[in-house]
Each structure stands twice: as C-alpha cells, then as structure tokens.
Biotite code that builds the C-alpha atoms (Angstrom):
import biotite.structure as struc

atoms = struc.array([
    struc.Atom([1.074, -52.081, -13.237], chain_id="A", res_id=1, res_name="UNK", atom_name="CA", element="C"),
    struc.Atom([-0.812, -55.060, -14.230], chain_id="A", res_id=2, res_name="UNK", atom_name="CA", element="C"),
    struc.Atom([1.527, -57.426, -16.523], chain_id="A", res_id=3, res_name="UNK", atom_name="CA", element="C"),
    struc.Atom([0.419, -60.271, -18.712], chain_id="A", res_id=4, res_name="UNK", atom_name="CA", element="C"),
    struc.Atom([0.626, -63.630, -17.304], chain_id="A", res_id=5, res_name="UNK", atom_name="CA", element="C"),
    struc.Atom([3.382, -65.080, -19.839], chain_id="A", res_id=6, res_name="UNK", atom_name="CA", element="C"),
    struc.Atom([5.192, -68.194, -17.629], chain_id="A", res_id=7, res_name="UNK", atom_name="CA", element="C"),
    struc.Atom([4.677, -70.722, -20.486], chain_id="A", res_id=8, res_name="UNK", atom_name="CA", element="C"),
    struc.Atom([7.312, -68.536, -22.348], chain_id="A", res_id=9, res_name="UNK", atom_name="CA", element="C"),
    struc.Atom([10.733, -69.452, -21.055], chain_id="A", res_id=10, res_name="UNK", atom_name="CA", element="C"),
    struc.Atom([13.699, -66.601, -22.299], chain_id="A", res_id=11, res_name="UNK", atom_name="CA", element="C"),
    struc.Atom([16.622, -68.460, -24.609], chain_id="A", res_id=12, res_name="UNK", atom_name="CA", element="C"),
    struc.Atom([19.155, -66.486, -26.008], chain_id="A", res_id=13, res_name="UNK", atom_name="CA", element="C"),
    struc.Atom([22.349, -68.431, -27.585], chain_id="A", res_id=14, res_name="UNK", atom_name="CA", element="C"),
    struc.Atom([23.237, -71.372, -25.685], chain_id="A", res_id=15, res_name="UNK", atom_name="CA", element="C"),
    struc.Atom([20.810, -70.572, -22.522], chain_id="A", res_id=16, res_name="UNK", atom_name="CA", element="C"),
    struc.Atom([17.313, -71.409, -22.157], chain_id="A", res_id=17, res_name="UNK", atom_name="CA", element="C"),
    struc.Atom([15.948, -71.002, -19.015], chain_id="A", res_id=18, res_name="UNK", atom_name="CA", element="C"),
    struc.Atom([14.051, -74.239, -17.457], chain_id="A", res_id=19, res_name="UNK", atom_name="CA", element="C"),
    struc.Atom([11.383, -73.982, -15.009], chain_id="A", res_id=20, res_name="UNK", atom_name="CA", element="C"),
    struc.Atom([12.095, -74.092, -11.556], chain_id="A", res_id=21, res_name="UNK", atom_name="CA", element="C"),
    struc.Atom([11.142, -77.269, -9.739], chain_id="A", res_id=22, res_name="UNK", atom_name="CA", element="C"),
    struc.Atom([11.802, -79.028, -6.180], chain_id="A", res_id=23, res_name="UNK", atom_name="CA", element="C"),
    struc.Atom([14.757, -80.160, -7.725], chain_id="A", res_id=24, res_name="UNK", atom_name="CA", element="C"),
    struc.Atom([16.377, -76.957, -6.684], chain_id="A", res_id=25, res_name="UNK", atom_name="CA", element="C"),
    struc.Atom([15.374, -76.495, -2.984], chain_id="A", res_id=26, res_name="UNK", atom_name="CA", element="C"),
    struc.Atom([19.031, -77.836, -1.750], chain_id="A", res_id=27, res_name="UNK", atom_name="CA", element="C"),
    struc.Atom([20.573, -75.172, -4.135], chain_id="A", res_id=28, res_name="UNK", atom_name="CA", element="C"),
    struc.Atom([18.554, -72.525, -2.370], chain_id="A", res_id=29, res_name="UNK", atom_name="CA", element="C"),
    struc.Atom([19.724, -73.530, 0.776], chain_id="A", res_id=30, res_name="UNK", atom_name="CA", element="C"),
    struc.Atom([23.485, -73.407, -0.086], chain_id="A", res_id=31, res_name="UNK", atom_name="CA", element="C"),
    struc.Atom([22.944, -70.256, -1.912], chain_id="A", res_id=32, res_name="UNK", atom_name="CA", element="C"),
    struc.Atom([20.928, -68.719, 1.085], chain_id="A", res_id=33, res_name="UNK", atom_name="CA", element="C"),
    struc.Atom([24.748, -68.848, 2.881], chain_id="A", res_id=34, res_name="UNK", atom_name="CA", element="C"),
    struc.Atom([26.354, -66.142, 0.677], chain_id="A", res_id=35, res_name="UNK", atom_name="CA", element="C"),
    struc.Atom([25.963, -63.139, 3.082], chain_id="A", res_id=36, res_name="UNK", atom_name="CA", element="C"),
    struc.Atom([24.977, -60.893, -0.506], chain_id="A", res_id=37, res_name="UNK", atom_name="CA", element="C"),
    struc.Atom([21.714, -62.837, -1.164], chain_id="A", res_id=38, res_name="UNK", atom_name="CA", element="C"),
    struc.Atom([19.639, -62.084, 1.324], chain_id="A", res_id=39, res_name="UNK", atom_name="CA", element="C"),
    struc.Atom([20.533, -58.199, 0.947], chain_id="A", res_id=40, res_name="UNK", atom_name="CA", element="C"),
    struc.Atom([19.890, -58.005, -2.566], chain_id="A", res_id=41, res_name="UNK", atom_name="CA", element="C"),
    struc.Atom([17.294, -60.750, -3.928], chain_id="A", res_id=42, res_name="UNK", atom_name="CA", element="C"),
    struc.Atom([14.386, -62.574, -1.955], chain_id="A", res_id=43, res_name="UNK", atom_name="CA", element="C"),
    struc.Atom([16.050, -65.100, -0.709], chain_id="A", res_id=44, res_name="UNK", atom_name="CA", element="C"),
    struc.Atom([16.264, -64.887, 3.109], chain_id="A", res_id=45, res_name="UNK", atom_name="CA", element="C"),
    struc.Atom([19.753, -65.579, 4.663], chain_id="A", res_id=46, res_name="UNK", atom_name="CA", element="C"),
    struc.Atom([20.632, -69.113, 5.828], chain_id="A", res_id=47, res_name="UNK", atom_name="CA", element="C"),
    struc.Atom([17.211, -70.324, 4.494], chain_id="A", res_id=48, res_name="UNK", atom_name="CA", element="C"),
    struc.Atom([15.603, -73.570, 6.068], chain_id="A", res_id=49, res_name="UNK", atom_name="CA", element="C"),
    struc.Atom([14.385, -76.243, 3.929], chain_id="A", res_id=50, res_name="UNK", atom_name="CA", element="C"),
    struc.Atom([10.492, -74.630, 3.938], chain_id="A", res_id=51, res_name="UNK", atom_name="CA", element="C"),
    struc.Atom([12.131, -71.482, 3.228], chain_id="A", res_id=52, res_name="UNK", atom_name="CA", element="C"),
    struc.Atom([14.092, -72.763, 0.519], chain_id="A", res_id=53, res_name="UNK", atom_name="CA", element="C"),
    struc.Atom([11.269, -74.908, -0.863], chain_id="A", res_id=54, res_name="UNK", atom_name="CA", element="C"),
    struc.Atom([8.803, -71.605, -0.878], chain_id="A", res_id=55, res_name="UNK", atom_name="CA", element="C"),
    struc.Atom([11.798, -69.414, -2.549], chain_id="A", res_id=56, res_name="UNK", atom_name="CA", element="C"),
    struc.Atom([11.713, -71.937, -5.236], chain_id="A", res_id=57, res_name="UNK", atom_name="CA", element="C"),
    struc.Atom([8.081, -71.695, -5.991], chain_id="A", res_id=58, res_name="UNK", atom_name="CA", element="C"),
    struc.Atom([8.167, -68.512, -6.379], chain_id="A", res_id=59, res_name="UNK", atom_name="CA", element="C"),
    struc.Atom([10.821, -68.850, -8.859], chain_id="A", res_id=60, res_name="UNK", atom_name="CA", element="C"),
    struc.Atom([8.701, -70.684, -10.830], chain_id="A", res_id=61, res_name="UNK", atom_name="CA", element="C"),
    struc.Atom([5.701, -68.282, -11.102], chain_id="A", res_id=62, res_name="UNK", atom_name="CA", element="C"),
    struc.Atom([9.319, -66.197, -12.736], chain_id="A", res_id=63, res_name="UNK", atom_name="CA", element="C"),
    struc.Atom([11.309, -66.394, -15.433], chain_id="A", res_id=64, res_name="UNK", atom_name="CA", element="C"),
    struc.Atom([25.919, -68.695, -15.929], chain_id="A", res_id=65, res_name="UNK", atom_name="CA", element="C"),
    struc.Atom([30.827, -67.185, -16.310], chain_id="A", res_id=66, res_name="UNK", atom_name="CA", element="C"),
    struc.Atom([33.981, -66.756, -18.336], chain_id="A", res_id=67, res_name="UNK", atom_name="CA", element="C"),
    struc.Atom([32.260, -68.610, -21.783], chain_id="A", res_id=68, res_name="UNK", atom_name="CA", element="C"),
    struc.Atom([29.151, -65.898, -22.423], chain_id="A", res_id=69, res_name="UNK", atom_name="CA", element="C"),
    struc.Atom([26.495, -67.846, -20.455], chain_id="A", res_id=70, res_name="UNK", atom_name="CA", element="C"),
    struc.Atom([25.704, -65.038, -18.581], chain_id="A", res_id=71, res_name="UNK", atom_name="CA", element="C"),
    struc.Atom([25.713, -62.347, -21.665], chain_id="A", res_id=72, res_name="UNK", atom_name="CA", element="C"),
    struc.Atom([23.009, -64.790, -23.222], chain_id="A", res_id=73, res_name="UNK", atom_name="CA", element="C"),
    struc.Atom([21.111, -64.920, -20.095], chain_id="A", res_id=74, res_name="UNK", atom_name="CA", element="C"),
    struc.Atom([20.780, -60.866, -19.776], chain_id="A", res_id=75, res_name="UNK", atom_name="CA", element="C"),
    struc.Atom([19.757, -60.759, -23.349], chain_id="A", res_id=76, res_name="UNK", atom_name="CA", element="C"),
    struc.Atom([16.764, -63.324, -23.279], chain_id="A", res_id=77, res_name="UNK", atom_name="CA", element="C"),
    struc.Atom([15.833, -61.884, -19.962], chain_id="A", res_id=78, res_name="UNK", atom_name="CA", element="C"),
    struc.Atom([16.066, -58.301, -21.619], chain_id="A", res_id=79, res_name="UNK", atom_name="CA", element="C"),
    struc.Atom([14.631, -59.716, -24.686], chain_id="A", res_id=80, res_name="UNK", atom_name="CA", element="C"),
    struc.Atom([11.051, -61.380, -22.555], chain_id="A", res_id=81, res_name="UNK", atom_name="CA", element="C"),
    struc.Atom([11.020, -58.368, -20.528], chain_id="A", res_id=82, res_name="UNK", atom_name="CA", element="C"),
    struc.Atom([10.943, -55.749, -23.965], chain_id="A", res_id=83, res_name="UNK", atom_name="CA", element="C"),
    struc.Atom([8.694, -57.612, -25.047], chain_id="A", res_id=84, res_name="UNK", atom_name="CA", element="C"),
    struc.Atom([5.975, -57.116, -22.454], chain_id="A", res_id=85, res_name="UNK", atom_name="CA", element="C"),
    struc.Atom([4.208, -54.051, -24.030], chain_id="A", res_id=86, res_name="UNK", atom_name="CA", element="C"),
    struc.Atom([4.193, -52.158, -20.843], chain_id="A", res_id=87, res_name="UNK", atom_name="CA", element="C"),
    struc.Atom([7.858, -52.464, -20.329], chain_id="A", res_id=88, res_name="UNK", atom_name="CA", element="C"),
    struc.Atom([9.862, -49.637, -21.794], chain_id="A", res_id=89, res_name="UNK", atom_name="CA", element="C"),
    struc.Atom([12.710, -49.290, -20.065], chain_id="A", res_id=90, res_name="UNK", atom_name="CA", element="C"),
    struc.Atom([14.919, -52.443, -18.304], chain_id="A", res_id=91, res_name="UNK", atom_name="CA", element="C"),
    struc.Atom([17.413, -50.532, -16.369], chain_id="A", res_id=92, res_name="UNK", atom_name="CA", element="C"),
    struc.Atom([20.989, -52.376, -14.314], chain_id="A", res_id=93, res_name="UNK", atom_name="CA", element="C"),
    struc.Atom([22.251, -50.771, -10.930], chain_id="A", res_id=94, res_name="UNK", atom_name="CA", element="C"),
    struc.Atom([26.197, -51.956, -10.970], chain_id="A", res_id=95, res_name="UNK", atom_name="CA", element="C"),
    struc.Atom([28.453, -51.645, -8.075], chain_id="A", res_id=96, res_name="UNK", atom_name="CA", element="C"),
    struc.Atom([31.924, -50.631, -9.323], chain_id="A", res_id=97, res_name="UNK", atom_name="CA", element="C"),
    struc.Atom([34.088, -53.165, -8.195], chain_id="A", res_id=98, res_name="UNK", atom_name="CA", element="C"),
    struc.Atom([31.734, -55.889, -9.608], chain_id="A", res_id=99, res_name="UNK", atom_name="CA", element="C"),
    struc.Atom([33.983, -56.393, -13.502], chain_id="A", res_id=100, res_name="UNK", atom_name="CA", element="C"),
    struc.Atom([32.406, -59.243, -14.906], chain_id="A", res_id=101, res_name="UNK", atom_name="CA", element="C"),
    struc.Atom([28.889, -57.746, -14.285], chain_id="A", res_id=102, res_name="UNK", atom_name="CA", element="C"),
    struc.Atom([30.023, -54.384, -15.931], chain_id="A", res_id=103, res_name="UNK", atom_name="CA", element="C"),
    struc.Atom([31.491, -56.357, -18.797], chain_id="A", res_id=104, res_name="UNK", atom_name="CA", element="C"),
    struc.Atom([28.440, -58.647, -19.479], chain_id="A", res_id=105, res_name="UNK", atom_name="CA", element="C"),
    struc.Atom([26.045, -55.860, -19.570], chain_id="A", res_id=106, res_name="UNK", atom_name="CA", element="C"),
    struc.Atom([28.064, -53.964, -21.753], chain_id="A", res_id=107, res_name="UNK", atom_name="CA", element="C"),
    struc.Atom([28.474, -56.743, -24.046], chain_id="A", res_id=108, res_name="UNK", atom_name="CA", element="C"),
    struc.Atom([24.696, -57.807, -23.902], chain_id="A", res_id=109, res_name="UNK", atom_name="CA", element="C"),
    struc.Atom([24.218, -54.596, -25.219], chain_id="A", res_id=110, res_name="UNK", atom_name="CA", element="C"),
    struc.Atom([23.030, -52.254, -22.390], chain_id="A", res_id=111, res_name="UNK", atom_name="CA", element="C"),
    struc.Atom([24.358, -48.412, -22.747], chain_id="A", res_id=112, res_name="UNK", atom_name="CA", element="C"),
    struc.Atom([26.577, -47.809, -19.762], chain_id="A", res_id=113, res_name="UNK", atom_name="CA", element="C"),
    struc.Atom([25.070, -44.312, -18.046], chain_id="A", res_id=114, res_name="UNK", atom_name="CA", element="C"),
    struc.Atom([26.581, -42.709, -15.221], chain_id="A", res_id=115, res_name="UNK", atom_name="CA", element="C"),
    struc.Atom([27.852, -43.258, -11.316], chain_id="A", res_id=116, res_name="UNK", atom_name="CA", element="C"),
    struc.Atom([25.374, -42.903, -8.400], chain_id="A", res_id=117, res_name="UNK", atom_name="CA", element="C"),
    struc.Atom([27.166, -42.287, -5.430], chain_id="A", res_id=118, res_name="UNK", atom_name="CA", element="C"),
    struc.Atom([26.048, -44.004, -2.540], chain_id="A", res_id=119, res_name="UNK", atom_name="CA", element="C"),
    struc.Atom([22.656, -45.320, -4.903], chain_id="A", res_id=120, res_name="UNK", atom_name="CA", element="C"),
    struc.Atom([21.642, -47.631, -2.121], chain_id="A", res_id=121, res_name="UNK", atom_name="CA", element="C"),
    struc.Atom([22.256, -49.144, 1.410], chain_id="A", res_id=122, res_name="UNK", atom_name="CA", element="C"),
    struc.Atom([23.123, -53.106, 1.553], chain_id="A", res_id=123, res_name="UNK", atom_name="CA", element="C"),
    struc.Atom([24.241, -54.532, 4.347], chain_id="A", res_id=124, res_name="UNK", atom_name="CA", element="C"),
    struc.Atom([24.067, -51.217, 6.231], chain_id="A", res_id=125, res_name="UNK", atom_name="CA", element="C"),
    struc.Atom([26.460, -49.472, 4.117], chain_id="A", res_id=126, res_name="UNK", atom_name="CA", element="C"),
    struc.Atom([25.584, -47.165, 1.410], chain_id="A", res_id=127, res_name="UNK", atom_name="CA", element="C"),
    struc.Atom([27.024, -48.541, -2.124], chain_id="A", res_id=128, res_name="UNK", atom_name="CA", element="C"),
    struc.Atom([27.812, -46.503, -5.368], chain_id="A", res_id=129, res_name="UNK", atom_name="CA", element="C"),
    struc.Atom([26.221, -48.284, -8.671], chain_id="A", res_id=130, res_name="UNK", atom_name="CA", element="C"),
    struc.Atom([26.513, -47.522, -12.590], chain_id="A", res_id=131, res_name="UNK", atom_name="CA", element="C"),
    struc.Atom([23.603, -47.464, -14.236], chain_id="A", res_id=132, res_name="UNK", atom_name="CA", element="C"),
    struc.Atom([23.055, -49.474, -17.644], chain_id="A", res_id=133, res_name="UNK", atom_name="CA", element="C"),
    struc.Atom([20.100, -48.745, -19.452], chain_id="A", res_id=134, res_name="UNK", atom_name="CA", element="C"),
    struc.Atom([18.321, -50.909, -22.410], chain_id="A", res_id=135, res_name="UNK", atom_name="CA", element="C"),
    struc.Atom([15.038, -49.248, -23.590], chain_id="A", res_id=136, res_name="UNK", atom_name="CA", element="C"),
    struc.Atom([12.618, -51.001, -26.071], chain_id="A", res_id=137, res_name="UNK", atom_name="CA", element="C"),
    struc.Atom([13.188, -48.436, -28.868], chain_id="A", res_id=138, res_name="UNK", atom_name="CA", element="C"),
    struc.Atom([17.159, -49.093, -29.080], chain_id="A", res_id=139, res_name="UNK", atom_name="CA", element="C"),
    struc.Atom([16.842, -52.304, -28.372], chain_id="A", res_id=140, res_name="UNK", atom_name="CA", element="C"),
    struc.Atom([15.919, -54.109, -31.259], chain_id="A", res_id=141, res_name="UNK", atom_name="CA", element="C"),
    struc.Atom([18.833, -52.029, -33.025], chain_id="A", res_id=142, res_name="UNK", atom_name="CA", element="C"),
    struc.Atom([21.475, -53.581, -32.071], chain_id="A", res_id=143, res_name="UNK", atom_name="CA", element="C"),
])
C-alpha cells in the first residue's frame, strides 16, 4: 500500500503535539538503545552507536509521555493522523498483559479492548501473550 506523503502534518491531541525529530535527539537514541525491550520491538538496534543513533533519528523524522494523560493524548492524535489516511481502516494495539498503564491508556484513548492471544509473538526468544485493542475509522469518530 502506497500512503500519502503527509510529514508537514504533525498529530496534537490535548496537551501533546508532536515536534519533528531533529539531531537534537541522537544522544536520546543512544540511551534509549540500552533498554534490552527496544531493539526487540521497534527499529532501534540495541546499544546503538552514535551513526546508528543519528540514522534512527532521521528516520524518525520522515514519521510522525505517564501518570498526567500525556500518553492517552499521544495515542489519540496518532490514532486520529493515522484514521485519517483514507486507506487506513483499521489501527489495531498488540498488549502484553502485565504491561497496566498501556492497557489503561488505550482503553481510555478510546480503543475497544478485544481478546487474549496466547503466545501472539516471540520477543526476546520467548513467545509473549498480547490483548488486542482495536480502533476502526467507522467507530472512531463516535466517541
């Protein structure tokens, strides 16, 4: 699928609005390259140099927070860009269990909670149960 090139639109919901990502954030990268997760789940490759880092960081910006909603607001502008995109029907969240706040955000951003995969995917060599929350373009808008 061929999607619309739409990275002078930056999502905002509430108090976030996402700012582009710039050179600025390579040193982030790196530190964030150390949690053992990242590399497993996102593109970020573990213990990242500072080319690595830098290169993750472009590619952020060709793309488009905890405990006070931040993170609620973010999943709803990044829900609301991504309905948006004509060819985008369907925006659907693989949980693990254990992970609360993430269960509670994307039930209060709106998402319909489905059902338990067991053993949905392999990360870090072990297979990993998820819950799957689903917000589709013809509810969304409704609630």
């Amino acid at each position: 699928m061929t999607l619309p090139n739409r990275a002078q639109i930056l999502p905002a919901h509430g108090a976030i609005q996402q700012r582009s990502a710039d050179q600025h954030d390579v040193e982030m990268a790196r530190s964030l390259s150390t949690d053992p997760s990242v590399p497993l789940t996102g593109s970020l490759l573990g213990t990242a140099d500072k080319a690595e880092a830098s290169s993750w960081v472009r590619r952020q910006q060709g793309r488009h927070a905890e405990g006070r909603g931040f993170s609620t607001d973010a999943l709803i502008a990044l829900t609301d860009f991504g309905l948006s995109i004509p060819q985008i029907q369907r925006i659907d969240l693989y949980i693990e269990p254990w992970n609360v706040p993430s269960l509670r955000t994307a039930g209060r951003a709106g998402y319909l909670r489905g059902q338990l995969f067991v053993g949905h995917q392999t990360i870090g060599g072990r297979l990993c149960d998820a819950i799957d929350f689903t917000a589709s373009s013809s509810e969304w808008g409704m609630r």
